[in-house]
Structure formats: C-alpha cells, structure tokens
C-alpha positions in Angstrom: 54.4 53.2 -81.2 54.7 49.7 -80.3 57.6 47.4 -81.1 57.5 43.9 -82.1 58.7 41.2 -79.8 62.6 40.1 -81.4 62.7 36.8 -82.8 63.5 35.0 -80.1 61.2 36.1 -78.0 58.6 34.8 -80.5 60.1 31.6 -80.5 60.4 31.3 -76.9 57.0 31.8 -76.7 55.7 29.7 -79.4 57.9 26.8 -77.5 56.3 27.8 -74.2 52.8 27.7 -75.8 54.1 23.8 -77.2 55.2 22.9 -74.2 52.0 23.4 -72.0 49.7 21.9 -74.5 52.1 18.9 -74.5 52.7 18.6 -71.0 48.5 18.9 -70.4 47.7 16.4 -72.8 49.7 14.3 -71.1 49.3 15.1 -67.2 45.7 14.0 -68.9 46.2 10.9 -70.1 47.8 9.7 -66.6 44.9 10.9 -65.2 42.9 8.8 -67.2 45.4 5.9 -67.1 45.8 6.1 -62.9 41.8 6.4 -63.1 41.4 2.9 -65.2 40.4 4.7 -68.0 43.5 3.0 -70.2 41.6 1.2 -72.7 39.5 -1.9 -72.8 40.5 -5.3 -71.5 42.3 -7.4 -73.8 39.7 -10.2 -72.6 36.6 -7.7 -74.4 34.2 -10.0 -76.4 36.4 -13.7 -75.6 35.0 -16.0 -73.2 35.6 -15.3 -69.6 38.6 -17.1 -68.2 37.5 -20.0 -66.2 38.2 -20.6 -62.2 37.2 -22.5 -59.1 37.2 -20.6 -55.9 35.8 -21.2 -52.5 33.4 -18.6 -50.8 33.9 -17.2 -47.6 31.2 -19.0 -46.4 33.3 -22.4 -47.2 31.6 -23.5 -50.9 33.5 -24.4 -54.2 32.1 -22.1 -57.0 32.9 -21.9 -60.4 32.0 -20.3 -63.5 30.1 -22.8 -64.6 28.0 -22.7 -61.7 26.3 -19.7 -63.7 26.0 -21.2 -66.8 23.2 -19.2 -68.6 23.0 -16.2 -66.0 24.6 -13.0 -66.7 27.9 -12.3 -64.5 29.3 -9.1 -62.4 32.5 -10.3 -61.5 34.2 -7.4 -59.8 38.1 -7.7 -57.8 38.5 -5.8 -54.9 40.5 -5.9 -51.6 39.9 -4.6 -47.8 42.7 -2.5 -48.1 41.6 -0.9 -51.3 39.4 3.0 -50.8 37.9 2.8 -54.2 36.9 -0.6 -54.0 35.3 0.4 -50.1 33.4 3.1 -52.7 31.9 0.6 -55.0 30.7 -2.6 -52.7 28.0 -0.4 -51.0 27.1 0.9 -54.9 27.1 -2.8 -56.1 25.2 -3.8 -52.8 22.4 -1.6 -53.1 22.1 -1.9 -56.8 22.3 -6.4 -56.5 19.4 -5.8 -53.3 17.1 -3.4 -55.0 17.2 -5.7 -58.9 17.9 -9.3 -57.4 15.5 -12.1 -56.9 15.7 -15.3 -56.3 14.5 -15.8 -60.1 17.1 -13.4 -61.6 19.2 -14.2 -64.4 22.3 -12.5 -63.2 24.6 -12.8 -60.1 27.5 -10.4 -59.0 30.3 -11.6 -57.7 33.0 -9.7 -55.6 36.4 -11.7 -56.1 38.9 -10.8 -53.4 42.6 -10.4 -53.7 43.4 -10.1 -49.9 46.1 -12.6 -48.5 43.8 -13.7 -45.9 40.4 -14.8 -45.7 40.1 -13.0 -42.2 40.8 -9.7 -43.8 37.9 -10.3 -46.9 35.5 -11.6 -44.6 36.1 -8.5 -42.1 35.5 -6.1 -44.9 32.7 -8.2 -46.6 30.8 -8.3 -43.3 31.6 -4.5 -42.2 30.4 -3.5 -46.2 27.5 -6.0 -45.7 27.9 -7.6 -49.4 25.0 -9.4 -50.2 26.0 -11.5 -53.1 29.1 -14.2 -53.0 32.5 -13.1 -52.1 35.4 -15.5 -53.7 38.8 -15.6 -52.0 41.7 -15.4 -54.8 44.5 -15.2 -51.9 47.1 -16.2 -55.0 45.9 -13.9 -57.3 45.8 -16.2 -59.8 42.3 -15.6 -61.1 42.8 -12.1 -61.1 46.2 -12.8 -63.5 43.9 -14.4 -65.5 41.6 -11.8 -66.2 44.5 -9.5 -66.6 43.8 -7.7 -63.7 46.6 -4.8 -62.9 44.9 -2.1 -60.5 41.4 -2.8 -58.4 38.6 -2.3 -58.2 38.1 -3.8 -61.8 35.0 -5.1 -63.0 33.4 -7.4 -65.8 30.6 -8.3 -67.0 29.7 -11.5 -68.5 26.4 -12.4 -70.9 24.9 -15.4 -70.7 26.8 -17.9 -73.3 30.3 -16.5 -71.3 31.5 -14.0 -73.1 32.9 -11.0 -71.4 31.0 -7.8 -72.6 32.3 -5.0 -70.6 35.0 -4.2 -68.5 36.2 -1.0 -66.4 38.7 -0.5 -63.1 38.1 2.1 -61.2 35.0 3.0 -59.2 32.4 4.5 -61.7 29.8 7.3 -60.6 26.3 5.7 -62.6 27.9 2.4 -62.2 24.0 1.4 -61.1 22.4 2.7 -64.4 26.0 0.8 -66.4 24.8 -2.3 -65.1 21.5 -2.0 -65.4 22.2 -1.0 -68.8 24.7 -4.2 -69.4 22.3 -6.8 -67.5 19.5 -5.6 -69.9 17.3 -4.3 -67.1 15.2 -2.1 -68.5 12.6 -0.7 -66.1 15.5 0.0 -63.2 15.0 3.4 -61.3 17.0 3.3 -58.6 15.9 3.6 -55.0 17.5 5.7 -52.7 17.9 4.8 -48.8 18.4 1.6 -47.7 15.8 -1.2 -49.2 13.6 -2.7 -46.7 
C-alpha cells in the first residue's frame, strides 16, 4: 500500500511547482526585454522627432529633406554585433526595392564617437543608402533610443508607424510590408 506524501511535503512541492512557473515567466520576459521586445516606442503614431545631421560623405540632411517619402530610420554603431547583422539585411533589401523614383529612403543613423569609426564600418558593410553621424547622441535621445540596433519607420505625412530594436529575422518582408510594397519577393545572392 502506498502512503500519502505528509503535509509538508505537499506544500513544499506545491511552492516548488510556484516557484519555477514564476521564475520562467520571468527569465522570459528579460529575454524578451534584453531582445527589444519591451513594448512599443513611446513615439508610436506621433510625428517623428525632427534633426539635422551631416552624412559621412559631408552633406547637411534633415527630415524634411524627405518630406512626402516614406522613412527607415534605423541607429546602429560599428561596435554593435546585431546591428553588423541587420546593415547587410537592410542593404540587400534597399538594393533589390530602391530606385531612383522610390518613395521611401532608409536611413542608417550612427551613434559612434567618431566619424572614422562609422565610415570604417559603413564602407566594410557596403551600406548603400545615407549614413548620418549622431556622435552626441542627441538624435537618438530624441527618438528615445536606449539599446541598438533600433529602427523606425516613418509614412509619408511624418508620423512614426512602426518601431522595433533588435535585429529581426523577416525584417525584409516587415518592411516591405510597412513601405506598402506589395509585389516584393526577395532575391537571394547578391543583386547585380
């Protein structure tokens, strides 16, 4: 014959049992927090902070510069692996969708101190689209920007319509999605 486990045994157990579901859930949720899954940006459907920057190839740009194109606006740094994971997604996607008559741009906004430090990674990622220099991190203050890569994107009146940090696997068929493009396939292999 069997005997019952003693009362405290149950108990112990039943706390045990509480405990790992608790302790999961959360070891989850700082997975999802330290992945920039954390929520929407506070900036979601408002108008996309304004700036002035200068390119690394020495020209003033601004937001209003794209007035009536849609906006990628992603932060990044040389120094930063997940961000050295997305520019060569955002590159291929911006030279297999982008013409000269598109109605977007992408835009990669760097945090590094130095400009010789973004244009050494720009140039070894070969990023076809503008690279900004935001040495100050002003801009990226602005846009509420607390871990990189993060990424917006921006309609055409200004408003900000999507936001994530973190590199993204599909982040091709997001955009695509986002920009309205709706006869993308992607292409795989370098675009000649």
């Amino acid at each position: 014959m069997r005997s019952r486990p003693s009362p405290g045994v149950t108990l112990a157990l039943a706390a045990l049992v509480a405990f790992t579901i608790w302790i999961t859930w959360r070891a989850k949720a700082m997975e999802l927090s330290a992945l920039g899954h954390s929520g929407p940006s506070p900036l979601l459907w408002k108008s996309a902070p304004d700036f002035h920057l200068e390119s690394l190839d020495g020209h003033d740009v601004s937001l209003a510069d794209y007035r009536g194109k849609a906006l990628v606006v992603t932060f990044w740094a040389s120094w930063c692996g997940p961000c050295r994971m997305e520019m060569p997604a955002l590159a291929t996607f911006y030279q297999q969708t982008h013409k000269a008559n598109s109605d977007f741009e992408i835009l990669a906004i760097s945090i590094d101190q130095t400009k010789v430090a973004a244009q050494e990674a720009a140039t070894s990622l070969k990023i076809p689209f503008p690279v900004l220099l935001d040495a100050d991190g002003r801009l990226a203050d602005s846009y509420d920007v607390d871990s990189i890569p993060t990424l917006f994107v921006v309609d055409k009146s200004g408003k900000i319509i999507y936001s994530s940090t973190g590199f993204q696997m599909g982040l091709d068929f997001m955009l695509a999605q986002q920009l309205g493009l709706k006869d993308y396939t992607p292409v795989f292999g370098e675009k000649k």
